[in-house]
Steps between C-alpha positions, in 0.01 A plus 500: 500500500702525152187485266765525117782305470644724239876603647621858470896617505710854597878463495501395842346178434633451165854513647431303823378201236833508296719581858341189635573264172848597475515438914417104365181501723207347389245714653436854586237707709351839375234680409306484186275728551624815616520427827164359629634155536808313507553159289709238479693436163702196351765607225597297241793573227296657238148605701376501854158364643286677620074334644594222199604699261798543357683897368777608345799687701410870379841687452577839463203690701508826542481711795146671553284236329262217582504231242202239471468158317328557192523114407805491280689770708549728753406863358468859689138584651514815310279539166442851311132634434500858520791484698750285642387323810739286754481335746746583723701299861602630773656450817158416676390192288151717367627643166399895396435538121640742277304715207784601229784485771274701748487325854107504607530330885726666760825232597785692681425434827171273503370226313226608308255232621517613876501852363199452406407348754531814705295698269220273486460506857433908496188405370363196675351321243335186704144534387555744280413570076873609411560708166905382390547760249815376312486134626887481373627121629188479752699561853241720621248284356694181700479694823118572473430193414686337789348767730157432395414770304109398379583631112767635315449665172862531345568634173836505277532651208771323304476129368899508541469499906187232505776283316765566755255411790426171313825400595588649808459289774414762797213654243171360657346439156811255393463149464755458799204620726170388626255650230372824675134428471248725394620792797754636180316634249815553276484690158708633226406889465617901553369567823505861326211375307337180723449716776254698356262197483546391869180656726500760750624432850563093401810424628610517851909621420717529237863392469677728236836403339519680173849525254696807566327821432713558179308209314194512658436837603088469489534285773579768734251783377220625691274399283597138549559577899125593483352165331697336776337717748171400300508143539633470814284461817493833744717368805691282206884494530730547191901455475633630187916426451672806342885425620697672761319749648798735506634454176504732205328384161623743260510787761156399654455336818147252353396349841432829609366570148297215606373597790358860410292334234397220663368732791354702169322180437332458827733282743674549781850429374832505683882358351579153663849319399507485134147626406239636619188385791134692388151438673229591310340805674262620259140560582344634188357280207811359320387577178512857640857511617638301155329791296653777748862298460407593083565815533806498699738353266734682335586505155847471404 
């Protein structure tokens, strides 16, 4: 059910609206909300209607950009914080977001919604407390919250990206969807910093989707690996993206990076498509194996 009646526009649609006018027809069918539905349109000269409402013919969008109805216009969904943030079409209909020009959600050969669909089901959340460490445009949170999960505690750290999800319409938290109940327990923060305040052994797995190591390299220490280790259940299952497994990142290969600490950490951690699959194997007291993770990182 379309809950916001508030259209959005990429080129594609932008162009079918003025290829239809100058065809003489008087009504058009497309999508206005990158892609979840389809709707019927009736052009006029000068605007086209849309549930009642009537909008100007935008001209001259750009490739690579999702414009949105702002009241008086149709404007980017970008705005600049700390950085730039975009949201961002693609071929698939869900949209990936950019952080100054830097793509965040894999798009080559899957649609980023289904991809995470994939990754969510590594860790079965039905019934489950889920951590979401970078909660990003929610499509792991969408995925545990259509597979049941019982509680999903999903942090993101910049306001920029809580805007973009505002008006994306395959975010779970947007006003296009069913309000997500009290199972998301979404909150601005540094999961650097929040997750020191979550208890031992409280959540039941952990979905982890951090920025590329060169801007958020803390997110891939071992002394972070072993608060995740802390507050994860023993048995618990993690997934943690890193990119290609075979690819070079400045002349290291990370997942396996990855996977050395991670086993440093306490789980039993293998590579898996793009990222990499841990259980949490650990049998001492967590607080135990985070102050023995400490003294393993190295200074640089």
């Amino acid at each position: 059910m379309r809950l916001n009646s508030t259209p959005l526009l990429t080129q594609r649609e932008c162009e079918a609206l003025l290829a239809a006018r100058a065809a003489g027809h008087t009504q058009v069918e497309c999508t206005l909300d990158l892609g979840r539905t389809r709707s019927t349109v009736a052009l006029g000269l000068d605007a086209w209607t849309w549930e009642g409402r009537a909008f100007p013919y935008a001209e001259g969008c750009k490739p690579r950009t999702i414009y949105h109805w702002t009241g008086s216009g149709f404007e980017p969904v970008a705005c600049y914080t700390t950085s730039l943030f975009k949201l961002v079409p693609t071929d698939w209909g869900p949209p990936t977001f950019e952080i100054d020009g830097i793509k965040m959600l894999p798009t080559a050969k899957v649609s980023p919604y289904a991809d995470a669909q994939r990754k969510v089901g590594l860790i079965a959340p039905r019934g489950k407390v889920v951590l979401d460490t970078c909660g990003g445009l929610g499509y792991f949170t969408a995925w545990c919250l259509q597979d049941r999960a019982a509680r999903i505690l999903s942090f993101e750290k910049h306001a920029g990206v809580l805007w973009l999800r505002s008006l994306n319409p395959w975010s779970p938290d947007s006003p296009w969807q069913e309000p997500p109940g009290p199972a998301l327990q979404l909150a601005q923060g540094d999961i650097a910093q929040e997750i020191h305040a979550l208890p031992d052994r409280s959540v039941d797995a952990i979905l982890h989707d951090p920025p590329r190591f060169a801007i958020a390299g803390e997110l891939y220490s071992q002394l972070f690996y072993g608060q995740l280790a802390r507050v994860l259940r023993p048995g618990g299952m993690l997934f943690h993206y890193t990119g290609a497994p075979n690819s070079l990142s400045r002349g290291r290969e990370l997942a396996r990076e990855v996977t050395t600490r991670l086993r440093h950490a306490g789980f039993a951690a293998e590579l898996n498509g793009d990222g990499v699959l841990a259980r949490a194997t650990d049998a001492r007291p967590p607080r135990a194996r985070v102050r023995a993770a400490r003294g393993t990182v190295r200074r640089r």
